[in-house]
C-alpha positions, 0 to 999 in steps of 0.5 A: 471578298478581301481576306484581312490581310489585303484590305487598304489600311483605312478599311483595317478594323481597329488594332489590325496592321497590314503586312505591307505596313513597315514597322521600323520605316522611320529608323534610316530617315531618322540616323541620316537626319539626325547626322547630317542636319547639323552639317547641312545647316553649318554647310548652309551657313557657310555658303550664305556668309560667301554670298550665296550658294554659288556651285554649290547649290545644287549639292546642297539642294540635291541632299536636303531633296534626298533626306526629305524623300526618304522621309516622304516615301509610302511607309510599305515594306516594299520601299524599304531599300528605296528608302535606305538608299534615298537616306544613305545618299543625302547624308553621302551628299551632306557630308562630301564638302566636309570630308573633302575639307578634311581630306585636303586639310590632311593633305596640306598638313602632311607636305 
């Protein structure tokens, strides 16, 4: 017989959460979607007014992938990391072309 604790999620009587459930699973997703959304869609923009993606295309279609994933994966305590890190990279994939723009804006003002 299953103790409380490891019964599936759809057997749980009502009001009891397992401890594989994660409550906060939704806080990484949420701060890299919330920042890097509107880059990507300036990002998208762009790319679309110089007639496609062009090199950039698979950049773009790698973070838009990696913010979804993070907000695809099971919600267990277990896949927290995966998680954060799937998160973490499509925001890092997301805000790359900016900050080099600026970096080389910076650069170009400084000689």
């Amino acid at each position: 017989m299953l103790s409380d604790d490891m019964r599936p999620d759809a057997t749980q009587p009502h009001g009891m959460r397992s401890r594989l459930a994660h409550r906060t699973w939704w806080k990484a997703p949420a701060v890299a979607s919330l920042l890097g959304l509107p880059f990507l869609v300036v990002e998208f923009n762009w790319f679309r007014s110089q007639d496609g993606l062009g090199a950039f295309g698979g950049r773009f279609y790698w973070s838009a992938g990696l913010l979804a994933l993070s907000w695809a994966l099971p919600h267990r305590r277990s896949l927290r990391t995966p998680r954060v890190l799937a998160a973490g990279a499509g925001l890092g994939c997301v805000l790359l072309p900016m900050l080099f723009a600026l970096a080389l804006g910076a650069a170009l003002a400084g000689s």
